[in-house]
C-alpha positions in Angstrom: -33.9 53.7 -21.4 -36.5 56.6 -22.1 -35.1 59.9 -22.1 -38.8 61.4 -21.1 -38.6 59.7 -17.6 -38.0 62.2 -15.3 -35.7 60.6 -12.4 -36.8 61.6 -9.1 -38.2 59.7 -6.2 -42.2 58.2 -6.9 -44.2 55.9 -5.2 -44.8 52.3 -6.2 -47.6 53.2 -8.7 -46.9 56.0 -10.0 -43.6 54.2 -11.0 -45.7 51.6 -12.7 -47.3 53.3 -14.3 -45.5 55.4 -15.9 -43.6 52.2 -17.4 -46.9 51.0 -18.7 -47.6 54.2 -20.3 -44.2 53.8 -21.6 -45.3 49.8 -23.0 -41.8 49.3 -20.7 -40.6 47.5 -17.6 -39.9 48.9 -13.9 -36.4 47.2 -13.4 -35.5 47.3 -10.1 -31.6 47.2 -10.1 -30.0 48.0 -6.4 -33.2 47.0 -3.9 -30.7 47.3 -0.9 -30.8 51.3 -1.4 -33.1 53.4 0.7 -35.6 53.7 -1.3 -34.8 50.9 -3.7 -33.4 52.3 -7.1 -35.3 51.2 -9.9 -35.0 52.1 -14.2 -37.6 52.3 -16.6 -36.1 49.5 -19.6 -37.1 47.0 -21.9 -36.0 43.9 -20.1 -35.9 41.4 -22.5 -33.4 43.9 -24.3 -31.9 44.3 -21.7 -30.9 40.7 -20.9 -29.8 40.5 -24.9 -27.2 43.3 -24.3 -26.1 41.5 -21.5 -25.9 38.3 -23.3 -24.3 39.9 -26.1 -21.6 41.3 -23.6 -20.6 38.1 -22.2 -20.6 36.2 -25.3 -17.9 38.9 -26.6 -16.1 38.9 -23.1 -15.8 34.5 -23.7 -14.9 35.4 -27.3 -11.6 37.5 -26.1 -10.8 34.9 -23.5 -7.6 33.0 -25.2 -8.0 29.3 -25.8 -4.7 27.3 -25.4 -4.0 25.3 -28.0 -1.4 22.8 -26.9 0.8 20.9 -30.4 2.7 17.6 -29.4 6.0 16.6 -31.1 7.0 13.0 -30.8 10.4 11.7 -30.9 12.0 8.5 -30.6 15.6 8.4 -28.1 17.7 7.9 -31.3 15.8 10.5 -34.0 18.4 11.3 -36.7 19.2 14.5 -37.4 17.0 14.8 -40.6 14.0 13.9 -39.0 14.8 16.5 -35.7 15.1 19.6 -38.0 12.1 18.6 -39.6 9.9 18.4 -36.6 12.3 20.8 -35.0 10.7 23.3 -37.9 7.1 22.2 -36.6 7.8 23.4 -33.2 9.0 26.7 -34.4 6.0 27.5 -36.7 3.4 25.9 -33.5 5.4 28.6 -31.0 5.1 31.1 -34.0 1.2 30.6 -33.7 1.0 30.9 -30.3 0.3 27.5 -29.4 1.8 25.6 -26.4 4.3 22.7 -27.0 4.2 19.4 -25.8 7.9 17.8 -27.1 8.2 14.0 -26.0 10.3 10.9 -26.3 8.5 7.4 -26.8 10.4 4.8 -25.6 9.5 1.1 -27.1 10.7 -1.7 -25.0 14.0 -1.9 -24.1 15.0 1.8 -25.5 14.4 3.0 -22.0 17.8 2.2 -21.6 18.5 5.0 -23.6 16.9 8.0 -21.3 19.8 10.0 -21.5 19.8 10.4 -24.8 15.8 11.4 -24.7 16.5 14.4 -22.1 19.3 15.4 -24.0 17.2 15.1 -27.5 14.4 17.7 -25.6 17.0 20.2 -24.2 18.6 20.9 -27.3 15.1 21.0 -28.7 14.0 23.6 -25.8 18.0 24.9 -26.5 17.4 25.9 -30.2 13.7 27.4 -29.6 14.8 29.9 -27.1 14.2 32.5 -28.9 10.7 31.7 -29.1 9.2 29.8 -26.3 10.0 29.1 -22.6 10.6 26.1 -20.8 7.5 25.5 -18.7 8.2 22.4 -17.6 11.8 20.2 -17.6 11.6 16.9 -19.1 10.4 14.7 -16.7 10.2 10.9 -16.8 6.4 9.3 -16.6 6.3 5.7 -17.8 7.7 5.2 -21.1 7.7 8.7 -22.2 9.5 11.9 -21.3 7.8 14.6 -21.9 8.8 18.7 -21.5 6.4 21.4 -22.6 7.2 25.1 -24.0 5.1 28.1 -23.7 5.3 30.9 -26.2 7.4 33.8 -25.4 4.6 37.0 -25.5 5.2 39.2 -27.7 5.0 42.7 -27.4 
């Protein structure tokens, strides 16, 4: 934007002008005003500020990362500290958690212990994530997802 352009009210060619004397553009930027309001710019700069602006605005927007924990209905305790310490550090990230039980063949029979398995698991992580969705039952797994507790 020159800082030699007077601002005032012109008439079409006078307006253009004094852009061309200016080797800029007559940008007309609200054409439902009476009479239209229009800058004296370099367009294609213009345009790169703006699409400089929204690349940094898409850049800010968070991107949800979602980390999925497998367990089996009869994990031992060994192996549920160990991924139990997964969950903690994903949470710790700020990534989402998907926790879920497989079931192979006939350990469906064994459901129970699966939701049991993923509340303690939502239980002991408390502190760090909320329960965004209760396990819930689809096909042979049961699956239950934490969010990250925000921190502040």
């Amino acid at each position: 934007m020159g800082d030699n352009v007077e601002v005032g009210v012109y008439p079409l060619a006078q307006a253009l002008e004094q852009s061309d004397e200016l080797g800029l553009d007559l940008v007309e930027i609200s054409p439902k005003a009476d009479p239209p309001v229009c800058k004296i710019i370099d367009y294609k700069k213009f345009l790169y500020e703006q699409k400089k602006r929204e690349k940094a605005m898409k850049a800010k927007a968070t991107k949800v990362i979602v980390k999925e924990i497998r367990f089996g209905p009869n994990t031992d305790d060994h192996d549920y500290a160990f991924k139990k310490k997964h969950a903690e550090k994903f949470l710790r990230d700020g990534a989402k958690l998907k926790a879920y039980v497989f079931f192979k063949g006939r350990s469906i029979v064994y459901k129970d212990k699966g939701e049991i398995l993923l509340l303690r698991l939502a239980q002991e992580l408390e502190e760090l994530g909320k329960v965004e969705q209760l396990p819930k039952l689809e096909g042979k797994r049961m699956t239950m997802f934490i969010a990250p507790k925000t921190r502040k």
